[in-house]
N, C-alpha and C positions, 0 to 999 in steps of 0.2 A: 167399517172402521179399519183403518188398516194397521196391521202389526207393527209394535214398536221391539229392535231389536235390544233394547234396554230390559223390555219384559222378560225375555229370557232367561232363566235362571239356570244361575251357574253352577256347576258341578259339585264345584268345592263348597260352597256358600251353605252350611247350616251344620249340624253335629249328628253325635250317635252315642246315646248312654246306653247304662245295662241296671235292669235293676235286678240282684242277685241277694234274692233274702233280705230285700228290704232296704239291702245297701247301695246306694248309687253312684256305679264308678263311668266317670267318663274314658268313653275308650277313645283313645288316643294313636297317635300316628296312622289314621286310617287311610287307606289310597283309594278303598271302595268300597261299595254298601251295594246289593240289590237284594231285594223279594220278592218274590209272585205267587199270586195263586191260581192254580191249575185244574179245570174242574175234571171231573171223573166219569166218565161217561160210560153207557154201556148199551153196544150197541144193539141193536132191535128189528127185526121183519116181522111185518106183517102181511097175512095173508094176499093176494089180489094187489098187493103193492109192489114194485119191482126195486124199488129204493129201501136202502137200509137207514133207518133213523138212530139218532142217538138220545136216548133218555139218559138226561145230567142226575145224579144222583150223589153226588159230595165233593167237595175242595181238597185238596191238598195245598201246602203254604210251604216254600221252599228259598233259600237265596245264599248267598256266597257271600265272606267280609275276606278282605285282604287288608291286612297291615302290617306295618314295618316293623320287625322284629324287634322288641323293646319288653319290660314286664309285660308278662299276660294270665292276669286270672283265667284264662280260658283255656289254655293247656295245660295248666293244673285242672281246671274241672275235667278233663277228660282221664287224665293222669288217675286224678281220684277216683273215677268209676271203675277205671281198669284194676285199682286195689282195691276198693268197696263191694263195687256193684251198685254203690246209691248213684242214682241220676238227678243231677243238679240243674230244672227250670226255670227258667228267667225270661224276662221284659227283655227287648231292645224299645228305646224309642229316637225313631229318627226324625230330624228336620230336616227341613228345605225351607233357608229365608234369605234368598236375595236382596242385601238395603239397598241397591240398584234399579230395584224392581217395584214394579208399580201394584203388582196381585198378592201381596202379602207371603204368610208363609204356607207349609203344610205338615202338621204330623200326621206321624204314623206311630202307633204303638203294635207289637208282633207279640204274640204272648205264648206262655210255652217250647219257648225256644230253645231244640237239645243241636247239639254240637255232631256233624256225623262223624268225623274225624280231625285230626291237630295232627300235623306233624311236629314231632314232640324235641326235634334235635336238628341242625343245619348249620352246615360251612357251604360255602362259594367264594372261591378265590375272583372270579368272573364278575362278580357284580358289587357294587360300593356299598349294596343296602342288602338286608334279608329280606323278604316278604314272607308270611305267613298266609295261609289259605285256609279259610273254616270256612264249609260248606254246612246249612243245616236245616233243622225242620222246624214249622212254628203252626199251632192248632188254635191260633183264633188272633185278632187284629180290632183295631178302631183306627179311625180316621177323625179324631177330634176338630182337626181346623185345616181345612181345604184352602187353595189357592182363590182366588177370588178374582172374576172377570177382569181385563185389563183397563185400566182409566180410559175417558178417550182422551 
C-alpha cells in the first residue's frame, strides 16, 4: 500500500494539558513538547564470552516543553518548592490528532511529572517573543489510544 502524504501528522495538530491537583489547565502558547524513555542498562561479562552484554534493568522518562512566555503555573511551582520544599506532581496529557489524516489520533498521558528547572525572569531585546524551557522527569505513562493503520 503505498504512503499517503496526507497521513502524515502534523506537528502542530493536537494539545498538551496539565492535570495539577485535580485541576486541568491547558497549557497554552506551546512551541514544543517531547518525552522519552530511556532504559537503564547495566553492563555484564561473562565468563568464556568476550562480548560485554547489557542486562536492561529499569526506565527512566524524561522531555523538554518550550513555550512562549505568557502566565505560567509552572514557574510558580518551581518558585514554590524553592520557598517550601513541597514538590508539586502532575499529569501532562498529550495529543496528536491530525483532521487531515486518515490514522486517527494518539494519547499519551506522563504521570509524575517534576520540573527540573524554570527560568524564573528574562528580557531579550533580540527577539519578538520569550520562550521558556522546562526540561523534566515523569515516572510512569499510558498510551490510551494509538494511531491506527493508514486507510488504503
Amino acid at each position: 500500500m503505498p504512503v499517503r502524504v496526507a497521513d502524515l501528522v502534523a506537528g502542530g495538530e493536537g494539545s498538551l494539558v496539565a492535570n495539577i491537583g485535580g485541576n486541568i489547565e491547558t497549557v497554552g502558547y506551546v512551541r514544543s513538547f517531547s518525552a522519552s524513555i530511556e532504559k537503564i542498562k547495566e553492563e555484564i561479562r561473562l565468563i568464556g564470552d568476550r562480548w560485554t552484554q547489557n542486562k536492561v534493568n529499569g526506565v527512566t522518562g524524561s522531555g523538554t516543553m518550550t513555550v512562549y512566555l505568557t502566565y505560567s503555573p509552572f514557574i510558580k511551582m518551581v518558585i514554590d518548592y524553592a520557598k517550601t520544599g513541597k514538590e508539586t506532581y502532575f499529569t501532562f496529557i498529550q495529543e496528536n490528532r491530525d483532521p487531515s489524516s486518515s490514522i486517527g489520533g494518539q494519547v499519551t498521558a506522563l504521570y509524575n511529572v517534576s520540573f527540573d528547572s524554570a527560568v524564573v525572569a528574562s528580557l531579550d531585546t533580540d527577539s519578538a517573543t520569550i520562550e521558556q524551557e522546562f526540561p523534566f522527569t515523569f515516572s510512569g505513562i499510558d498510551q490510551p489510544e494509538v494511531f491506527t493503520p493508514p486507510a488504503a
